[in-house]
N, CA, C and O atoms as a Tinker XYZ file with bonds, in Angstrom:
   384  protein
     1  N    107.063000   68.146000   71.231000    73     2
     2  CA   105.753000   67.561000   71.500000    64     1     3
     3  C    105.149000   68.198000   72.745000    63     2     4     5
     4  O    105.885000   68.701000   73.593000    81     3
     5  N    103.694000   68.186000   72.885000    73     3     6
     6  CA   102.852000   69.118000   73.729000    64     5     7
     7  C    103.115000   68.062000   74.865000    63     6     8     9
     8  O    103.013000   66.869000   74.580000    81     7
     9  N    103.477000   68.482000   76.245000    73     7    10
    10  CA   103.720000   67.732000   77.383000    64     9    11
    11  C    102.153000   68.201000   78.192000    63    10    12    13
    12  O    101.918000   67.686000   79.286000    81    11
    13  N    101.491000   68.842000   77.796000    73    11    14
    14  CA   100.338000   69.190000   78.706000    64    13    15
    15  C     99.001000   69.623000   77.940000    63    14    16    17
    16  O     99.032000   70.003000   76.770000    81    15
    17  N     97.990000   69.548000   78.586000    73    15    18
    18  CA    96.664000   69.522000   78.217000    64    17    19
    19  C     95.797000   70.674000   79.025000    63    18    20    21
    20  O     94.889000   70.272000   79.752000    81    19
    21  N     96.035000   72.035000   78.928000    73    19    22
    22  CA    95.221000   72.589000   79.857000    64    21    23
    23  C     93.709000   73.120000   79.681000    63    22    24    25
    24  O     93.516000   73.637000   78.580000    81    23
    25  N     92.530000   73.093000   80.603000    73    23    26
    26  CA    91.401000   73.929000   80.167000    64    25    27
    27  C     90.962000   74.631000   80.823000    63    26    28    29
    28  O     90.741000   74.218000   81.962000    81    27
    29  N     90.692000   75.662000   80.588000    73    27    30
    30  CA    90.442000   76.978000   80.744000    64    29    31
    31  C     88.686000   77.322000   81.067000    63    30    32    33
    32  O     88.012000   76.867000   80.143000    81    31
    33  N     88.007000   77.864000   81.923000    73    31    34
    34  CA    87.343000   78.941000   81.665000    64    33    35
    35  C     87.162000   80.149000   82.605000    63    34    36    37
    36  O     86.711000   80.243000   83.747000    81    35
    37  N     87.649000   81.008000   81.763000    73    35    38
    38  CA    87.794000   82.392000   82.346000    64    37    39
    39  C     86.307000   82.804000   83.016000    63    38    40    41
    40  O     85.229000   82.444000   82.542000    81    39
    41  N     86.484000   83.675000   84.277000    73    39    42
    42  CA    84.852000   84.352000   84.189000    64    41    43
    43  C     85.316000   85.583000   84.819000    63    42    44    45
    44  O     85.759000   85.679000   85.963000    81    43
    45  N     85.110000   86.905000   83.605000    73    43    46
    46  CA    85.302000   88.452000   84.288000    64    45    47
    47  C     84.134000   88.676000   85.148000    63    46    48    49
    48  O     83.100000   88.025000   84.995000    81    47
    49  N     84.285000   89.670000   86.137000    73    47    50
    50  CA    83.471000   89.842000   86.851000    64    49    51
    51  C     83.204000   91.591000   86.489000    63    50    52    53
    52  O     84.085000   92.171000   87.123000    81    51
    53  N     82.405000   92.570000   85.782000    73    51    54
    54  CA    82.077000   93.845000   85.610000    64    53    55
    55  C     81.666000   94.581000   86.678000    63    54    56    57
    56  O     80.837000   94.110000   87.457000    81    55
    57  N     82.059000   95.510000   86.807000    73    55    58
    58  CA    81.514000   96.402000   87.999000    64    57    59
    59  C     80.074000   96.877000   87.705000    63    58    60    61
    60  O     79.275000   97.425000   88.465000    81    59
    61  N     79.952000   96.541000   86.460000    73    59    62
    62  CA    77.770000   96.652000   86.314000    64    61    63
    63  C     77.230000   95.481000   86.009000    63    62    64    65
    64  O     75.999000   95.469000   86.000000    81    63
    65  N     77.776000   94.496000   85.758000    73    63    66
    66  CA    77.365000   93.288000   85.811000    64    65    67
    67  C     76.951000   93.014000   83.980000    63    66    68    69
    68  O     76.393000   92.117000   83.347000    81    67
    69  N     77.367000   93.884000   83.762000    73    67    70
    70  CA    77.318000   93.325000   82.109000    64    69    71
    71  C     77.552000   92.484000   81.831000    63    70    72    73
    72  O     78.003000   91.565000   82.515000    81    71
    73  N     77.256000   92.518000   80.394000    73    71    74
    74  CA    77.609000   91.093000   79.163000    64    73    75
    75  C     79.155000   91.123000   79.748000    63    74    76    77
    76  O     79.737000   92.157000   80.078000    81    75
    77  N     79.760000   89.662000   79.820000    73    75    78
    78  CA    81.221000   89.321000   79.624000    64    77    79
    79  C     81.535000   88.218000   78.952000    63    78    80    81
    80  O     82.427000   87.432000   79.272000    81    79
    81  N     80.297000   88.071000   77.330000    73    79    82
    82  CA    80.801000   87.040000   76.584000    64    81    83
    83  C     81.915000   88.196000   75.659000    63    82    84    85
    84  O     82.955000   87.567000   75.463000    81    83
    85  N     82.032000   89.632000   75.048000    73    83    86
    86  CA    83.151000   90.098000   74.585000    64    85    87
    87  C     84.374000   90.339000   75.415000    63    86    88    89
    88  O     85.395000   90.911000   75.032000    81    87
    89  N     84.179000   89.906000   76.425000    73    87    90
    90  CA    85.530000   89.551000   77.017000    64    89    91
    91  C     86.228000   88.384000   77.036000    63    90    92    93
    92  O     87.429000   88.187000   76.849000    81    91
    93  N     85.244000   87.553000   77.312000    73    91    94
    94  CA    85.761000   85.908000   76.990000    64    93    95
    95  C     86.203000   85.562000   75.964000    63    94    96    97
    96  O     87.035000   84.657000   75.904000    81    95
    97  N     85.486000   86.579000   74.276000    73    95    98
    98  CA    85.997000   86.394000   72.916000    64    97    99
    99  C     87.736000   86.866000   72.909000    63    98   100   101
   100  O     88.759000   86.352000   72.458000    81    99
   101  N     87.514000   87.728000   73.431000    73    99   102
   102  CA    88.802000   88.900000   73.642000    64   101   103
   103  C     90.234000   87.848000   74.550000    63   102   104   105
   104  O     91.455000   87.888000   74.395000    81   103
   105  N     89.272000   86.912000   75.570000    73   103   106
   106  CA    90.415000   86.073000   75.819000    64   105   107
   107  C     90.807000   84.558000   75.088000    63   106   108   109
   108  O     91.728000   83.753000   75.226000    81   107
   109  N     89.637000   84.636000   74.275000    73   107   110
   110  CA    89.887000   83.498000   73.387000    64   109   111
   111  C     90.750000   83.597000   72.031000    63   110   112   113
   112  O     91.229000   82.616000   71.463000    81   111
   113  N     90.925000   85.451000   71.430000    73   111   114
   114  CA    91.414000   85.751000   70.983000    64   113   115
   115  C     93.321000   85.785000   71.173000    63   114   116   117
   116  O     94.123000   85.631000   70.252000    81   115
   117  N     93.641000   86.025000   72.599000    73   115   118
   118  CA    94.476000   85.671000   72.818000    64   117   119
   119  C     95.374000   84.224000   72.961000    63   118   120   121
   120  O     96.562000   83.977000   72.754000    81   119
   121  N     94.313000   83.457000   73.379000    73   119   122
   122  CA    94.914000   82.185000   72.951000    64   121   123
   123  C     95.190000   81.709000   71.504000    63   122   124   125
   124  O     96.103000   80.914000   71.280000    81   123
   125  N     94.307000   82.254000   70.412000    73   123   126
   126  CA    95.086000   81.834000   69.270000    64   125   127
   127  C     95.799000   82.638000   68.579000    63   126   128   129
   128  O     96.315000   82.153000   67.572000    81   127
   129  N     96.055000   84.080000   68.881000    73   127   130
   130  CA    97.515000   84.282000   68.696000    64   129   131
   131  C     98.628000   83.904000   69.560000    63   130   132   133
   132  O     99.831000   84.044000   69.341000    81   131
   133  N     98.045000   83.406000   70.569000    73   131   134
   134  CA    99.508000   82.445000   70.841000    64   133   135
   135  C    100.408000   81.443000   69.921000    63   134   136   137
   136  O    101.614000   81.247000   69.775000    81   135
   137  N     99.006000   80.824000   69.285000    73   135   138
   138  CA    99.957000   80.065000   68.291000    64   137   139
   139  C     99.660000   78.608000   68.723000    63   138   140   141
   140  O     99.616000   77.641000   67.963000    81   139
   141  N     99.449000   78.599000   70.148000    73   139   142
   142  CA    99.199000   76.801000   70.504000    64   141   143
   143  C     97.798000   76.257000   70.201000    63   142   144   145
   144  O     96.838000   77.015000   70.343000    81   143
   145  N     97.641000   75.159000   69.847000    73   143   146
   146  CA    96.377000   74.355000   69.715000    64   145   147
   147  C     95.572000   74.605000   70.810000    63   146   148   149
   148  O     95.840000   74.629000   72.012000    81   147
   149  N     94.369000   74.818000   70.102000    73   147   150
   150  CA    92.974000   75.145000   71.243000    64   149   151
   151  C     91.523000   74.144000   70.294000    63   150   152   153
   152  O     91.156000   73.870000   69.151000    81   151
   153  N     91.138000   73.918000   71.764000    73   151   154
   154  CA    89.733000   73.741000   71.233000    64   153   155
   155  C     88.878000   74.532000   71.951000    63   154   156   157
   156  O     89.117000   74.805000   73.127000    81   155
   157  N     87.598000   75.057000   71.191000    73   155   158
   158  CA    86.850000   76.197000   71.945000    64   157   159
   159  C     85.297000   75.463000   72.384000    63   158   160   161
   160  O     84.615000   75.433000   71.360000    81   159
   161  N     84.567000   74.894000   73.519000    73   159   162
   162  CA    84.119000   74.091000   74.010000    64   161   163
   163  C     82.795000   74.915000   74.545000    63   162   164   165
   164  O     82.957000   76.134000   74.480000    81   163
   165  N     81.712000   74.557000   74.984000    73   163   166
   166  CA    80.488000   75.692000   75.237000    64   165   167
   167  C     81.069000   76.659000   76.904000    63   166   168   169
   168  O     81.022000   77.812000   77.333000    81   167
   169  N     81.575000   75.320000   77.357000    73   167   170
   170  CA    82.091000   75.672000   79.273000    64   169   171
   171  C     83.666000   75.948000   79.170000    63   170   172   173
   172  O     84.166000   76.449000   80.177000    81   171
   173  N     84.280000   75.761000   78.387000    73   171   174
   174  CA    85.891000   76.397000   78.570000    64   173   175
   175  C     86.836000   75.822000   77.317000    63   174   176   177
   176  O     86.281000   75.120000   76.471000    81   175
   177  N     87.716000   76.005000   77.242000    73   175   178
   178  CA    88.786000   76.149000   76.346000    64   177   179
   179  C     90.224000   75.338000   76.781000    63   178   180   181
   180  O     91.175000   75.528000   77.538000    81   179
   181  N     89.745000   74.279000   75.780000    73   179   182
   182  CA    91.098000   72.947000   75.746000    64   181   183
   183  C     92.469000   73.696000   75.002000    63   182   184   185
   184  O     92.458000   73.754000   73.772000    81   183
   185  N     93.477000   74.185000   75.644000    73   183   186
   186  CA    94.916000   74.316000   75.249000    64   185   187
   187  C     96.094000   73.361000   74.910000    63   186   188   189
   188  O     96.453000   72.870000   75.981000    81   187
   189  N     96.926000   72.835000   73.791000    73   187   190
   190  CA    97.723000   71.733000   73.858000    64   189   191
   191  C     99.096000   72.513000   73.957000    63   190   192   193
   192  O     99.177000   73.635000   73.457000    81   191
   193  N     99.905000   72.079000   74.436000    73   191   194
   194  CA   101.660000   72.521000   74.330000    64   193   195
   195  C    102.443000   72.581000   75.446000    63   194   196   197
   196  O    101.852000   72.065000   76.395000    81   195
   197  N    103.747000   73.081000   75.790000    73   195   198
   198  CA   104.419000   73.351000   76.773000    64   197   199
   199  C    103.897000   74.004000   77.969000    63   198   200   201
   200  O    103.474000   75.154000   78.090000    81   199
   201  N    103.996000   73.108000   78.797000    73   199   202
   202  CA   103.233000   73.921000   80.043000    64   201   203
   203  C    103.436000   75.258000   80.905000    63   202   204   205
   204  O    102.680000   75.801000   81.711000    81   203
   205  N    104.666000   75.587000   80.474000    73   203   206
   206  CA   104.732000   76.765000   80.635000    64   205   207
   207  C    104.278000   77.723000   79.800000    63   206   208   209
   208  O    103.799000   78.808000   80.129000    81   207
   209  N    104.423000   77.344000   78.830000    73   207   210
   210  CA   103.909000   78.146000   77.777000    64   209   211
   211  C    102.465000   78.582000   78.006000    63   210   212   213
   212  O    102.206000   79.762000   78.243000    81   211
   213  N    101.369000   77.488000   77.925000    73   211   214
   214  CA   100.408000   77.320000   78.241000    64   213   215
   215  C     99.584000   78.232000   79.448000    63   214   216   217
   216  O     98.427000   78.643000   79.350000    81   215
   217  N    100.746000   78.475000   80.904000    73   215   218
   218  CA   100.446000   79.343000   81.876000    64   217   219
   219  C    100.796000   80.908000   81.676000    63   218   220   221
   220  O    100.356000   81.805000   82.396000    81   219
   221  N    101.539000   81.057000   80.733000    73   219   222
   222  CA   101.797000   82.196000   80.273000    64   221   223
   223  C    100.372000   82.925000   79.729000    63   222   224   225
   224  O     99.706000   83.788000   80.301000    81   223
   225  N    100.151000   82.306000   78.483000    73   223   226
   226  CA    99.359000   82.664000   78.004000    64   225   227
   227  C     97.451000   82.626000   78.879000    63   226   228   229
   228  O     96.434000   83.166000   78.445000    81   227
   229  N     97.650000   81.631000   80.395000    73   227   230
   230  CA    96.396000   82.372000   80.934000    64   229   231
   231  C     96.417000   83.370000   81.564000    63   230   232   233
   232  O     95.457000   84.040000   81.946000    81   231
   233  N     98.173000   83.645000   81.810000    73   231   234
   234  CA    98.547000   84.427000   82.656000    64   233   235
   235  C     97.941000   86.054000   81.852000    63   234   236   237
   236  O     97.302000   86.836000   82.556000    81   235
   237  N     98.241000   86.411000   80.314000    73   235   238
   238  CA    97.945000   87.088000   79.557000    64   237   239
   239  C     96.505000   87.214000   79.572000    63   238   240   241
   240  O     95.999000   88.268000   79.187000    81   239
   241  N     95.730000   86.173000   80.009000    73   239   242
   242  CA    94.141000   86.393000   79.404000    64   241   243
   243  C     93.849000   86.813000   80.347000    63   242   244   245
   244  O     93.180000   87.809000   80.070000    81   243
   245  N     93.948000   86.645000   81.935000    73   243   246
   246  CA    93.688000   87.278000   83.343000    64   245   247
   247  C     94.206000   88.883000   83.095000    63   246   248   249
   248  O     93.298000   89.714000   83.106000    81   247
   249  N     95.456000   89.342000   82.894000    73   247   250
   250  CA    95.765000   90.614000   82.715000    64   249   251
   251  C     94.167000   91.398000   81.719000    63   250   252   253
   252  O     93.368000   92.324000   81.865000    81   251
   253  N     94.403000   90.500000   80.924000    73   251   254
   254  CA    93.407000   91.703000   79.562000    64   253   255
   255  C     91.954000   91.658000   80.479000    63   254   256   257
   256  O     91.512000   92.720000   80.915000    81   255
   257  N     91.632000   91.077000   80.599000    73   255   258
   258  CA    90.231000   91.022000   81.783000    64   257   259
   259  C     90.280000   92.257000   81.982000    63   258   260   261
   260  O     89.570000   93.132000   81.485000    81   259
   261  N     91.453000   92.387000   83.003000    73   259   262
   262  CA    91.492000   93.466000   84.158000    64   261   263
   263  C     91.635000   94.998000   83.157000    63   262   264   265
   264  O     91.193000   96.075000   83.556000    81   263
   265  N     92.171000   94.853000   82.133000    73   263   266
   266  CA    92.502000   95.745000   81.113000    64   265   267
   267  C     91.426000   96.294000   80.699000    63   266   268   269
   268  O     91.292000   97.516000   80.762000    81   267
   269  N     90.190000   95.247000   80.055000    73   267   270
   270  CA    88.924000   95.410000   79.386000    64   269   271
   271  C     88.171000   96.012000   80.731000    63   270   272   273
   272  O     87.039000   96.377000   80.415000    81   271
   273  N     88.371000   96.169000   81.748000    73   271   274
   274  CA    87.474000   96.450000   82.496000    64   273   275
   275  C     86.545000   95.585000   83.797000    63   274   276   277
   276  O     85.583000   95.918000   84.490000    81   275
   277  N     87.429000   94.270000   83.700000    73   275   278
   278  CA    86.840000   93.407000   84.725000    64   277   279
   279  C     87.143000   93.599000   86.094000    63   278   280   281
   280  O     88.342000   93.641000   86.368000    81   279
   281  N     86.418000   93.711000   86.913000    73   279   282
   282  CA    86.973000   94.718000   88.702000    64   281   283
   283  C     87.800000   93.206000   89.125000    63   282   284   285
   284  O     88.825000   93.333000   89.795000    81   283
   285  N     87.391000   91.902000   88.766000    73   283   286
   286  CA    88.191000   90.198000   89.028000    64   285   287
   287  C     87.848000   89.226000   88.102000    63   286   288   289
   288  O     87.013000   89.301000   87.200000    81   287
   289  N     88.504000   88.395000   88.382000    73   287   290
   290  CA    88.439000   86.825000   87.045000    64   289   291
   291  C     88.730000   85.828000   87.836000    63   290   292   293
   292  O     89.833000   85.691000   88.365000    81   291
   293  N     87.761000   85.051000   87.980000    73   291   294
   294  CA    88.282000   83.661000   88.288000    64   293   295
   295  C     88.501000   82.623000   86.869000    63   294   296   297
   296  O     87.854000   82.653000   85.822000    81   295
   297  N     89.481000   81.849000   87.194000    73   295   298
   298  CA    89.786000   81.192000   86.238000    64   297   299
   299  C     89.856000   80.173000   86.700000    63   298   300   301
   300  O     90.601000   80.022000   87.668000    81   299
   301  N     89.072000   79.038000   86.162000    73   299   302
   302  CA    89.043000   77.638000   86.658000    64   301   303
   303  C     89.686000   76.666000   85.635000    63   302   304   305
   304  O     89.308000   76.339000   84.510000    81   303
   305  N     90.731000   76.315000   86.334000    73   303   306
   306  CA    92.070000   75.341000   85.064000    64   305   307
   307  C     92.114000   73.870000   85.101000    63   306   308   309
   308  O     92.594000   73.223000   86.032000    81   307
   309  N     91.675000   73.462000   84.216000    73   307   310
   310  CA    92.419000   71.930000   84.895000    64   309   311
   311  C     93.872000   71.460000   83.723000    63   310   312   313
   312  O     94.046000   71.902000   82.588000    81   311
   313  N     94.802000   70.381000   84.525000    73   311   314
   314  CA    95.754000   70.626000   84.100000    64   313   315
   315  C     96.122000   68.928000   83.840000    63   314   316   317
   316  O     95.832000   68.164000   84.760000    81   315
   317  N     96.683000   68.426000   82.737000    73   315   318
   318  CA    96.921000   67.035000   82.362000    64   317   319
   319  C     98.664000   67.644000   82.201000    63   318   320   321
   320  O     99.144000   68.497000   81.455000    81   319
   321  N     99.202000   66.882000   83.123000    73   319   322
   322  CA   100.595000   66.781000   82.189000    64   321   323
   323  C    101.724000   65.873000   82.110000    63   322   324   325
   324  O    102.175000   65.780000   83.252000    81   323
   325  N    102.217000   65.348000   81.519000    73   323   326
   326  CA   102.706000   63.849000   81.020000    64   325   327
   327  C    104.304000   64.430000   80.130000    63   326   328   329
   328  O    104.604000   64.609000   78.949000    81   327
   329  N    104.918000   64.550000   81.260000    73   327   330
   330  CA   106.510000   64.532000   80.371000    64   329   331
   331  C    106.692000   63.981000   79.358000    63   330   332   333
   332  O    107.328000   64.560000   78.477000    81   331
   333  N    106.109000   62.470000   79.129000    73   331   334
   334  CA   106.551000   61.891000   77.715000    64   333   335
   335  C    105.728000   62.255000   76.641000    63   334   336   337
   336  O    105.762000   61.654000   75.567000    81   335
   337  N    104.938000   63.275000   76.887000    73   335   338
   338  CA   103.881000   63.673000   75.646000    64   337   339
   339  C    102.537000   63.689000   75.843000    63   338   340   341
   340  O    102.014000   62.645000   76.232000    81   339
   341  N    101.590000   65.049000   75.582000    73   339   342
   342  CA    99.777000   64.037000   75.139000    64   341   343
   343  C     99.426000   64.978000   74.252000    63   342   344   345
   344  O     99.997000   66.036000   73.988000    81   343
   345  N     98.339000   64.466000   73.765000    73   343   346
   346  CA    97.401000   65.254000   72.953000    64   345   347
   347  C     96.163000   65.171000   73.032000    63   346   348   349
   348  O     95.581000   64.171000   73.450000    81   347
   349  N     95.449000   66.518000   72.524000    73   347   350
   350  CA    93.927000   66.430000   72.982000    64   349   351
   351  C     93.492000   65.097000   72.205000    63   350   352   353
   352  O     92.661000   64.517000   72.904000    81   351
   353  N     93.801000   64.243000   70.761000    73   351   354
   354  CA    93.679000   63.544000   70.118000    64   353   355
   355  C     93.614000   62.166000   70.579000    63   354   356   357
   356  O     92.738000   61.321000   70.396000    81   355
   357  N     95.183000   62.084000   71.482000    73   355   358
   358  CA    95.053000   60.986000   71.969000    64   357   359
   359  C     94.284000   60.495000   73.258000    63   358   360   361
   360  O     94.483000   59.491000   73.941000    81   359
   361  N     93.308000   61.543000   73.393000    73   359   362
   362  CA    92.568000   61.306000   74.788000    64   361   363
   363  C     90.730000   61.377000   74.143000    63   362   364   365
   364  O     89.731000   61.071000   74.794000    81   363
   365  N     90.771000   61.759000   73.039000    73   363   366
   366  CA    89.430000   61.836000   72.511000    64   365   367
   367  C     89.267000   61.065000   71.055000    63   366   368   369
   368  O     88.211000   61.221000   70.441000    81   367
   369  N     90.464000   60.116000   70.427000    73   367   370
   370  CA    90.010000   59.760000   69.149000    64   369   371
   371  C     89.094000   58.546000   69.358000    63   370   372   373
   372  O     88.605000   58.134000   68.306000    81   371
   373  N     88.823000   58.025000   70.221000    73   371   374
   374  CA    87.889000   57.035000   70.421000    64   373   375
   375  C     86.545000   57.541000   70.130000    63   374   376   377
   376  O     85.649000   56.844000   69.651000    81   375
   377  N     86.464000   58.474000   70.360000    73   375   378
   378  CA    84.781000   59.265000   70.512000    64   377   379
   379  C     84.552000   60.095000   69.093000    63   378   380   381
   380  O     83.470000   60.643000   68.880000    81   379
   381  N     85.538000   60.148000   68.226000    73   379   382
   382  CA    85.084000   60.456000   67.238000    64   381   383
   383  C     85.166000   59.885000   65.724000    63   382   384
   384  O     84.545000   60.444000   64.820000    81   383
């Protein structure tokens, strides 16, 4: 069971100041070949699973940034985590 709830939004920074929504795709791409539950949100990206796991994989989306060409990335995370379990479900089925 997913012990953590993380969200994500990446922001590359270009050395010309370009578009960096195909980078953000490119890191959203990586989160779902990770394999863990995501939700994709207008301002950032809800992750469900092992929290390590979870840091791994922003750890991966910061690298490709720098890969694609970003000169920095801030990444602004917030982090829910509950040893005995959560889910994005059980924090939003009221609202839907």
């Amino acid at each position: 069971m997913a012990n953590a709830l993380v969200s994500i939004q990446i922001i590359p920074k270009l050395k010309d100041g370009g578009d960096t929504y195909p980078l953000v795709d490119e890191a959203i791409r990586i989160i779902a070949e990770s394999g863990v539950k995501y939700e994709v949100h207008p301002l950032e990206t809800t992750m469900e699973g092992d929290l390590s796991l979870l840091m791994q994989v922003i750890e991966k989306m910061n690298q490709k940034m720098i890969e694609q060409g970003s000169i920095s990335v801030i990444s602004q995370v917030k982090i829910v985590y509950r040893p005995e379990g959560i889910t994005m479900n059980s924090l939003t089925k009221k609202y839907r």
